[in-house]
C-alpha positions as CSV (number, residue, x, y, z in Angstrom):
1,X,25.2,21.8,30.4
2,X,27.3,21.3,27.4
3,X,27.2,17.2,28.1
4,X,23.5,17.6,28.0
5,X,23.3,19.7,25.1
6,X,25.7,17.1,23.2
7,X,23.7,14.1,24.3
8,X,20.6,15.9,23.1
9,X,22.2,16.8,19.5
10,X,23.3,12.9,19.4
11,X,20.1,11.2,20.0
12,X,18.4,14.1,17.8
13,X,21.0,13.2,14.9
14,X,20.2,9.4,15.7
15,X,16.6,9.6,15.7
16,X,16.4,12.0,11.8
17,X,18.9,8.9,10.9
18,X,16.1,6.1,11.9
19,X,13.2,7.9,10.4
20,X,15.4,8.5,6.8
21,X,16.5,5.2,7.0
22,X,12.5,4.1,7.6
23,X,11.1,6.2,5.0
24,X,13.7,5.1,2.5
25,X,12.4,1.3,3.2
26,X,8.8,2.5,2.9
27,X,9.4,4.2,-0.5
28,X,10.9,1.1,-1.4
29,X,8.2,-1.2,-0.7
30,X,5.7,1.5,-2.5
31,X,7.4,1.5,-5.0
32,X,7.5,-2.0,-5.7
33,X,4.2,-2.4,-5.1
34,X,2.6,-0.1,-7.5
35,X,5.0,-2.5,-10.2
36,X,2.7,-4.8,-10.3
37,X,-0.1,-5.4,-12.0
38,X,-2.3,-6.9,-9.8
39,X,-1.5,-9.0,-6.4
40,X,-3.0,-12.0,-4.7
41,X,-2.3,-12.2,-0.5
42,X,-3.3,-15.4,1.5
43,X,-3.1,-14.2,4.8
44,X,-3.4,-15.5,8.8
45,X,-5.3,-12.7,10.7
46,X,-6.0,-12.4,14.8
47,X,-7.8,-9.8,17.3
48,X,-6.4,-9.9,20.6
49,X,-7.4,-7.5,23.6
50,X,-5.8,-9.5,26.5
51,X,-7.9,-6.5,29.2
52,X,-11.3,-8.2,27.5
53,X,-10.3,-12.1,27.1
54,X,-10.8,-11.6,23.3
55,X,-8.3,-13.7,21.0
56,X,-10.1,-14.2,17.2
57,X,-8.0,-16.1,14.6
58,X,-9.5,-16.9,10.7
59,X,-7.5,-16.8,7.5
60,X,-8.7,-15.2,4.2
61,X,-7.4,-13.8,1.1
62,X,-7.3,-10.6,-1.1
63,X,-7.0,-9.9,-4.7
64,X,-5.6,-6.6,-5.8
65,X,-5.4,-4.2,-9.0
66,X,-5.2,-0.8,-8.9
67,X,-7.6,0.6,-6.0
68,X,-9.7,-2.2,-6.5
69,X,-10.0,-5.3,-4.1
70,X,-12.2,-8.8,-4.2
71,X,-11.9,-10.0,-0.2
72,X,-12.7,-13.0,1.2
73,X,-12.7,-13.0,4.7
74,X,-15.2,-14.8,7.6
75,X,-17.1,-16.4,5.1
76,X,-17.7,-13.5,3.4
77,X,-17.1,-11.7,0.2
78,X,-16.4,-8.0,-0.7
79,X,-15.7,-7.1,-3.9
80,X,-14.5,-3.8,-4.2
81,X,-15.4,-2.3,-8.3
82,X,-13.8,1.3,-7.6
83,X,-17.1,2.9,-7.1
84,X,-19.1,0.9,-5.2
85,X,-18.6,-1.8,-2.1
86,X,-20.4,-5.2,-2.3
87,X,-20.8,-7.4,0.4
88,X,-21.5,-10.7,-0.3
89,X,-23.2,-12.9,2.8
90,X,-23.9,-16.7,1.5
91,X,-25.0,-18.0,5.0
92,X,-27.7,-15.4,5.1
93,X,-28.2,-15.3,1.4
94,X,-27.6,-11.0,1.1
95,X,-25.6,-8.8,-0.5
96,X,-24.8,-5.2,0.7
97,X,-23.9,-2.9,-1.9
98,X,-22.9,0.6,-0.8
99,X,-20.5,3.5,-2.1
100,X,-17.3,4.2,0.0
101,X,-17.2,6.7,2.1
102,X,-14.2,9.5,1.7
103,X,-15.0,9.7,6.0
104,X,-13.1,6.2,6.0
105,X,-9.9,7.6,4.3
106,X,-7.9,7.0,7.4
107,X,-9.2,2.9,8.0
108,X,-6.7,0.4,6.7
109,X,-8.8,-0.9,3.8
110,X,-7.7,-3.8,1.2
111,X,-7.4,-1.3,-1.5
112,X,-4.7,0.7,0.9
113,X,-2.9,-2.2,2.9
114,X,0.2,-2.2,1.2
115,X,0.6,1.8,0.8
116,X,-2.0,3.3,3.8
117,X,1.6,4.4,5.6
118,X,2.2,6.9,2.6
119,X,0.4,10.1,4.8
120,X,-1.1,10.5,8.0
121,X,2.2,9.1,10.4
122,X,5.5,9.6,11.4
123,X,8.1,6.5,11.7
124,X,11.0,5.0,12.8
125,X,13.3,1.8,11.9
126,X,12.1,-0.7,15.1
127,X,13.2,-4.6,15.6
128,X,14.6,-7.2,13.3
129,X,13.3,-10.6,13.4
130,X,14.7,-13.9,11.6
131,X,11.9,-15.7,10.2
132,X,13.0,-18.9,8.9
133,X,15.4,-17.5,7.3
134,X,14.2,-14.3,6.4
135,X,15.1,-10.5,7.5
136,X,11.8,-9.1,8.5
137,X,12.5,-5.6,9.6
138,X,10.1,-3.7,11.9
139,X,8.9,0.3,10.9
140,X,6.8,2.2,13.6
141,X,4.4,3.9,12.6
142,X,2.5,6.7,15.4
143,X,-0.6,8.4,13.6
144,X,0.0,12.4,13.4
145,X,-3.0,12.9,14.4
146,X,-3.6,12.6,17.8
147,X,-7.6,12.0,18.1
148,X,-6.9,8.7,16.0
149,X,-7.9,5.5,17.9
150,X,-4.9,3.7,16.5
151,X,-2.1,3.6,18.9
152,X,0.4,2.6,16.5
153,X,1.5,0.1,13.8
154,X,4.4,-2.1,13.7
155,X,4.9,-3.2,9.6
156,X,7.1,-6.0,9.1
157,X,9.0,-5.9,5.8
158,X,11.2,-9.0,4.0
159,X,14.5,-7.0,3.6
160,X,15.0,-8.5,0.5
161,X,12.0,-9.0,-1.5
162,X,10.9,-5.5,0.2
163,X,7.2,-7.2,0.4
164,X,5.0,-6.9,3.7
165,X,4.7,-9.9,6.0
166,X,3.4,-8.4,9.1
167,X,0.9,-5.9,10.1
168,X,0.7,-5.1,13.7
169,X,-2.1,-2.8,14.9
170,X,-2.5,-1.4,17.9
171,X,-5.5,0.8,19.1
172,X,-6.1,3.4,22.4
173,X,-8.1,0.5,24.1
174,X,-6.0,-2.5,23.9
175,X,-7.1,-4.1,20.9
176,X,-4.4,-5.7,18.6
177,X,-5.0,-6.5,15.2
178,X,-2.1,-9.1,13.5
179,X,-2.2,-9.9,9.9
180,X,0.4,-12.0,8.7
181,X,1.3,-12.5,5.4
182,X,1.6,-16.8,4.1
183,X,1.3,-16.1,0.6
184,X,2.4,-13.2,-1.7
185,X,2.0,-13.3,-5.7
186,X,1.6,-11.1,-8.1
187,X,1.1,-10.2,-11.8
188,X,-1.1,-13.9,-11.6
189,X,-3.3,-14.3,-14.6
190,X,-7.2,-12.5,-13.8
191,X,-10.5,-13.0,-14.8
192,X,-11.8,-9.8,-16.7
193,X,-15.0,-10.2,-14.3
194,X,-13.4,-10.7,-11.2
195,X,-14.4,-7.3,-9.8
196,X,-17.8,-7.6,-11.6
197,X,-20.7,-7.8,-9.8
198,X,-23.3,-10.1,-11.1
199,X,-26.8,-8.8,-9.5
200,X,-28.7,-10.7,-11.8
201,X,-26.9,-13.8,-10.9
202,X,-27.6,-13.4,-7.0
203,X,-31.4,-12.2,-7.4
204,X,-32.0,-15.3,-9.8
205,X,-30.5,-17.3,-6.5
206,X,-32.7,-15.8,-3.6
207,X,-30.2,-13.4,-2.2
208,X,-31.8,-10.1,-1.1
209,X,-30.0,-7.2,-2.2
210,X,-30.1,-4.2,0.2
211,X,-28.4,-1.0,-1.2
212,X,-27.4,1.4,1.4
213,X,-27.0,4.2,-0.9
């Protein structure tokens, strides 16, 4: 009984270690992140659900400043201007513009990717992986909640720069979303219109504009 009660008290003492030692490397990378003035990500991103057949792989990038975003992804653009969401579609010549919706607080969106983890999960220090030549060490992340779809999330951080390189999500049904980090800079030089959108511009050029609210 005593053995057991140790053994418990060990890997209890063990495990509070791990998570400190995680959410010490999350504060870390938050931290740094909310140092900059603005950040640009090229980025590899797949779907996977091996049940279904499914494997998806495209590339886009993101441009970040504060909470908002400009997202190009799929041959798509979403500019994100803090208020509204604007979805840019040039192979079908349309733009969506809509306002975001506090219901979505809990989806990973551009504007959150590098600090989502902040609430909502608990964690724990997981795998380190050399990639050429970097430390990339593994958090867990479990949602609190337990209705969420998301299984968990594996985030990858550069030891030393304390920047994000991977993003491994994994939902209920089997679906795995990877986004891998290629590129990573920040403070770069912005347009003052980059988050600006141009409705004039798009209507003089044929788009349709449908506003959803």
């Amino acid at each position: 009984m005593k053995k057991a009660v140790l053994l418990f008290a060990t890997f209890f003492t063990l495990s509070m270690s791990h998570a400190q030692e995680a959410k010490k490397l999350l504060n870390e990378v938050s931290a740094k992140v909310k140092s900059y003035d603005n950040i640009y990500i090229d980025f590899k991103w797949n779907l996977s659900n091996e049940k279904e057949k499914v494997n998806q792989e495209t590339r886009g990038d993101v441009t970040l400043s504060g909470n908002r975003y400009v997202l190009n992804m799929l041959g798509a653009t979403r500019i994100f201007d803090g208020s509204k969401i604007y979805t840019i579609v040039p192979e079908d010549e349309e733009v969506t513009i809509s306002k975001l919706n506090p219901s979505d607080d809990k989806e990973i969106t551009p504007s959150k990717l590098l600090t989502f983890y902040e609430k909502g999960y608990t964690y724990k220090m997981d795998i380190v992986q050399n990639v050429k030549g970097r430390k990339i060490q593994f958090v867990k992340l479990i949602p609190i909640d337990s209705k969420a779809e998301i299984k968990d999330i594996l985030l990858g951080i550069d030891a030393q720069t304390k920047h994000i390189y991977k993003l491994i999500q994994t939902d209920d049904n089997g679906t795995k979303y990877t986004l891998t980090v290629n590129t990573f800079k920040t403070n770069e030089p912005l347009s003052t219109t980059l988050f600006t959108f141009d409705q004039a511009k798009y209507e003089k050029d044929g788009y349709y504009i449908n506003k959803l609210n």
